[in-house]
C-alpha positions in Angstrom: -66.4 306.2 49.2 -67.3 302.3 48.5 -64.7 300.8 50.2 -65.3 297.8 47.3 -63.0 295.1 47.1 -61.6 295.0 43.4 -59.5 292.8 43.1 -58.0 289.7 45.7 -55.2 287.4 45.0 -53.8 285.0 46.9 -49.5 285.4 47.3 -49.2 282.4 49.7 -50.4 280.1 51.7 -51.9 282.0 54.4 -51.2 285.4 52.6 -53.8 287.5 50.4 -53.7 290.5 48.7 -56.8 292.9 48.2 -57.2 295.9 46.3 -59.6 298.3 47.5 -61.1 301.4 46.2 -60.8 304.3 48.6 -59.9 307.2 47.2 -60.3 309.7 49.9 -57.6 307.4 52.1 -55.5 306.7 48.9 -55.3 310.5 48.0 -54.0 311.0 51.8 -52.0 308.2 52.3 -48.2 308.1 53.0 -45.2 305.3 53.6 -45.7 303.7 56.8 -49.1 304.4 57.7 -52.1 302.1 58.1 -55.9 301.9 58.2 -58.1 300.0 60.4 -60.6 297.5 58.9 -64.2 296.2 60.1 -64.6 293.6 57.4 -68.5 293.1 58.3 -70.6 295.0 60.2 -70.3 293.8 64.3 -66.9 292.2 63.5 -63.8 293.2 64.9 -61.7 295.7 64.3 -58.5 295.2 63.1 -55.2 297.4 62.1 -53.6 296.7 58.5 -50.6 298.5 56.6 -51.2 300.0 53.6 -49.2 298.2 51.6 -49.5 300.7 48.4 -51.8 303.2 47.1 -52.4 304.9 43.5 -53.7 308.4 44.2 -55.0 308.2 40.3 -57.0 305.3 40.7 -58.4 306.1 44.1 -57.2 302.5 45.5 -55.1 300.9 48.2 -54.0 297.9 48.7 -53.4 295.9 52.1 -51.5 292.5 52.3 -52.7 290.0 55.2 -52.0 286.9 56.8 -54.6 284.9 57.4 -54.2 284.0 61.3 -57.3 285.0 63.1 -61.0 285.3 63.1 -60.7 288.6 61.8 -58.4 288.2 59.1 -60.4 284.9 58.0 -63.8 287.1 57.9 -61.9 289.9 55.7 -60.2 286.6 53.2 -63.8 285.4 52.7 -65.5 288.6 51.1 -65.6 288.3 47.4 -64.9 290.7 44.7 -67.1 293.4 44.5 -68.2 293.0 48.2 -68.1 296.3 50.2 -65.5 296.2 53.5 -68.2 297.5 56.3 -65.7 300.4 57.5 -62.6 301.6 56.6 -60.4 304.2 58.8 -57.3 305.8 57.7 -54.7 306.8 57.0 -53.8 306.4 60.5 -50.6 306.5 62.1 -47.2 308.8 61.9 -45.8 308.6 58.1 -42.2 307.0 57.9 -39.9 310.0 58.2 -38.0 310.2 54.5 -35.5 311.7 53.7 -32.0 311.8 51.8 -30.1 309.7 54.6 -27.6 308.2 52.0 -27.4 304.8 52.2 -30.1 302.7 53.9 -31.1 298.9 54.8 -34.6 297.8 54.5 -35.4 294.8 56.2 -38.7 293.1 55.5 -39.5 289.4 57.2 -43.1 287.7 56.9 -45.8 289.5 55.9 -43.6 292.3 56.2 -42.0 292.1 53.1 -44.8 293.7 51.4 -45.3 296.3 54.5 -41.8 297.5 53.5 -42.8 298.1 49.6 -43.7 302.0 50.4 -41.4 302.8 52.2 -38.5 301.6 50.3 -40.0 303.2 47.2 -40.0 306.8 48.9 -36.6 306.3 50.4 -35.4 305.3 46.6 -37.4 308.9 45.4 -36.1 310.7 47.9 -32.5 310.1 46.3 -31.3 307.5 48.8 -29.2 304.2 48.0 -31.5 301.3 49.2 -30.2 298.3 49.9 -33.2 295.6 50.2 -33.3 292.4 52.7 -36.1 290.3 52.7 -36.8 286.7 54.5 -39.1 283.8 54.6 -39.4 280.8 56.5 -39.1 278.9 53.0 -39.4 279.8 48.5 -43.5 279.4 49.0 -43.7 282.0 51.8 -41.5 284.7 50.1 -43.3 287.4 48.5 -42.8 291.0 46.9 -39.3 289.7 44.9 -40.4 291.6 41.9 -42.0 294.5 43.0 -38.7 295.0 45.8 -36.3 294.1 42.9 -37.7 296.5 41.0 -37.4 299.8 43.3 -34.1 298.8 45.2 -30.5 299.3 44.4 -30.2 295.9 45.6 -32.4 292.9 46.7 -30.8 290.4 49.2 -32.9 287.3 49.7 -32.5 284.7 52.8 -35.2 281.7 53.5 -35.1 279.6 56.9 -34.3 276.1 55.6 -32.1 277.0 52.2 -34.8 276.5 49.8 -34.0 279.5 48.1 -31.1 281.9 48.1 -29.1 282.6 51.4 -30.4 279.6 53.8 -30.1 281.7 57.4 -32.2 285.3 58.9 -32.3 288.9 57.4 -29.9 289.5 60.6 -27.3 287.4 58.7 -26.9 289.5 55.4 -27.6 292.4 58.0 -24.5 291.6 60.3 -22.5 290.9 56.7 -23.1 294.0 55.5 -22.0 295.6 58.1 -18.8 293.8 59.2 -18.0 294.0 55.6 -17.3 297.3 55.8 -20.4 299.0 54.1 -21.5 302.4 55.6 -25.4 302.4 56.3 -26.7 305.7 57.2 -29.8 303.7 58.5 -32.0 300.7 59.1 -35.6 300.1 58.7 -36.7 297.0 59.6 -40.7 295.3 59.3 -41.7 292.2 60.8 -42.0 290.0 63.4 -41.2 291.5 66.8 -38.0 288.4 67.2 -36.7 289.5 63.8 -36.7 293.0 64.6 -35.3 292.6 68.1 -32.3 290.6 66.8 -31.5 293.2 63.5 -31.6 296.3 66.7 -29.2 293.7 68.0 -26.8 293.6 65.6 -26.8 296.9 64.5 -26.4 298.6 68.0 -22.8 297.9 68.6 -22.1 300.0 65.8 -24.5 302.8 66.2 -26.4 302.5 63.3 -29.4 304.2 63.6 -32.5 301.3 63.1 -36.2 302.2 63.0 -38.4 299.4 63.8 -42.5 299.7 63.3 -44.3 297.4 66.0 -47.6 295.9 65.8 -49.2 295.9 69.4 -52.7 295.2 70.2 -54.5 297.8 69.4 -58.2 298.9 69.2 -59.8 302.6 68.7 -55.8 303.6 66.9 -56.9 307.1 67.6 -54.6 307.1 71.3 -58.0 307.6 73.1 -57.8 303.3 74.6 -54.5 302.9 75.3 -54.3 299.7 74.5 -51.4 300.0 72.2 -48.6 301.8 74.4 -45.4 300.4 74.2 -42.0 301.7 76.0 -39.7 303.1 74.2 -36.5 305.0 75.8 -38.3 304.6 79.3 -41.4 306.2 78.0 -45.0 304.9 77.2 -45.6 306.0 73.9 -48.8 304.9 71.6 -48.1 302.7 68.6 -51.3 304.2 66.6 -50.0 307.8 66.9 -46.8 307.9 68.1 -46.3 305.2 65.8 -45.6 302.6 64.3 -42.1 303.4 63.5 -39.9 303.8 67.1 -36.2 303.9 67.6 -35.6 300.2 67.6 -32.4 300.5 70.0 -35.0 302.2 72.5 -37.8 299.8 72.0 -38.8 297.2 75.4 -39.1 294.0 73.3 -39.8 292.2 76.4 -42.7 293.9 77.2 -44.4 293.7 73.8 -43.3 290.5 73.4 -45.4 289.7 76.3 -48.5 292.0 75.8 -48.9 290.1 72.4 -49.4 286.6 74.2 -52.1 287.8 76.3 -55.0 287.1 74.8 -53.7 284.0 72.1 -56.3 281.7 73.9 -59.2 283.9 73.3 -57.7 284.2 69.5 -56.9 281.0 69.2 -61.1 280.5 70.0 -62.3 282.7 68.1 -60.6 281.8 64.8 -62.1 278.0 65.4 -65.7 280.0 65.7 -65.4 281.7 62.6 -63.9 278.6 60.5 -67.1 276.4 62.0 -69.0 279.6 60.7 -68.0 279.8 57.5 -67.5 275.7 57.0 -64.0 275.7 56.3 
């Protein structure tokens, strides 16, 4: 298993694309999972969704923003460069199903993370109903590939630039008060976004799923480092996760076990920019 980069792309600014060939993960790999990724040997290791995979080709694909040391190594290796390790697929596959008729909500990076998922949901015979949101038109990404697998593809951007000017949480709460039955809600992205959709869809007890990114470090539930509360419970994000019952979720508490260490970060991604002379 090479673990070669084959192709890299940039999608926007701050946002790359890499192709990787890794059959043994691609031939294993399921919606909603992830892998964990040393980009060179001693660097850090980091958790990534797999944002695709071709079984045939033996290759998966991960989508990244570029916003810390470790994520600035992995943008620097060039076609053809080997990835120094590679775990996965790791994590609890998104459960899928015939529900009926379901929302998909993808902010940020996110939008790509949703891409798997909303293709099984759409094989699995459900109506999907897409929602996707940037800050602005040069952060969107994954219009096409989303347009192309959901029933329908609702677009909103921060300032108006494009489309619906408001939050995913907007069409969301339109949807909903207009009278369309959802059978569920998967929503990807940041934690905000996600705790305002669970917001908006509790009141009517929609079911929403939500999959959380908390610090994590071995993903095999052996540190601990990634538990989260959910329904009163501490629960692992790297195996009992990512997905989690949004409505049971404590946003308050990963909300502040994600700022604990943005100093160090913050550091450490000025270290590796001095290192790499960018």
């Amino acid at each position: 298993m090479s673990n070669k980069i084959i192709k890299k792309e940039k999608l926007a600014e701050n946002t790359s694309r890499i192709l990787i060939e890794a059959p043994r993960i691609a031939a294993a790999a399921k919606a909603g999972q992830f892998v964990v990724i040393v980009p060179r040997e001693n660097a850090e290791r980091i958790p990534l969704t797999i944002a695709d995979f071709d079984q045939k080709a033996g290759t998966i694909t991960i989508i990244f923003q570029i916003v810390g040391a470790t994520t600035k190594v992995l943008d620097s290796l060039p076609v053809g460069e080997k990835i120094a390790h590679l775990l996965g697929p790791l994590g609890t596959p998104s459960h899928i199903e015939k529900f009926g008729r379901v929302v998909v909500i993808g902010g940020g990076v996110g939008i790509a993370e949703i891409y798997p998922a909303v293709k099984a949901l759409k094989q699995a015979g459900n109506e999907v109903l897409t929602i996707i949101g940037a800050r602005n038109k040069e952060l969107l990404i994954y219009e096409k590939e989303l347009a192309a697998v959901s029933d329908k593809l609702l677009i909103t951007t921060d300032d108006g630039s494009y489309k619906r000017k408001g939050f995913v949480s907007d069409e969301l709460k339109e949807l909903i008060e207009s009278g369309v039955k959802i059978n569920l809600v998967l929503a990807v992205g940041p934690v905000p976004m996600m705790k305002v959709c669970c917001a908006v869809t509790k009141p009517f007890g929609i079911k929403t799923m939500v999959s959380l990114n908390p610090l994590m470090l071995d993903a095999t539930g052996m540190c601990g480092i990634c538990r989260v509360t959910v329904g009163g419970e501490t629960k692992l994000g790297c195996v009992d996760g990512p997905e989690f019952d949004g409505h049971q979720v404590d946003f308050e508490e990963l909300t502040n076990r994600l700022k604990m260490y943005k100093d160090v970060e913050k550091q450490a991604f000025e270290h590796v920019c001095k290192l790499l002379s960018v």
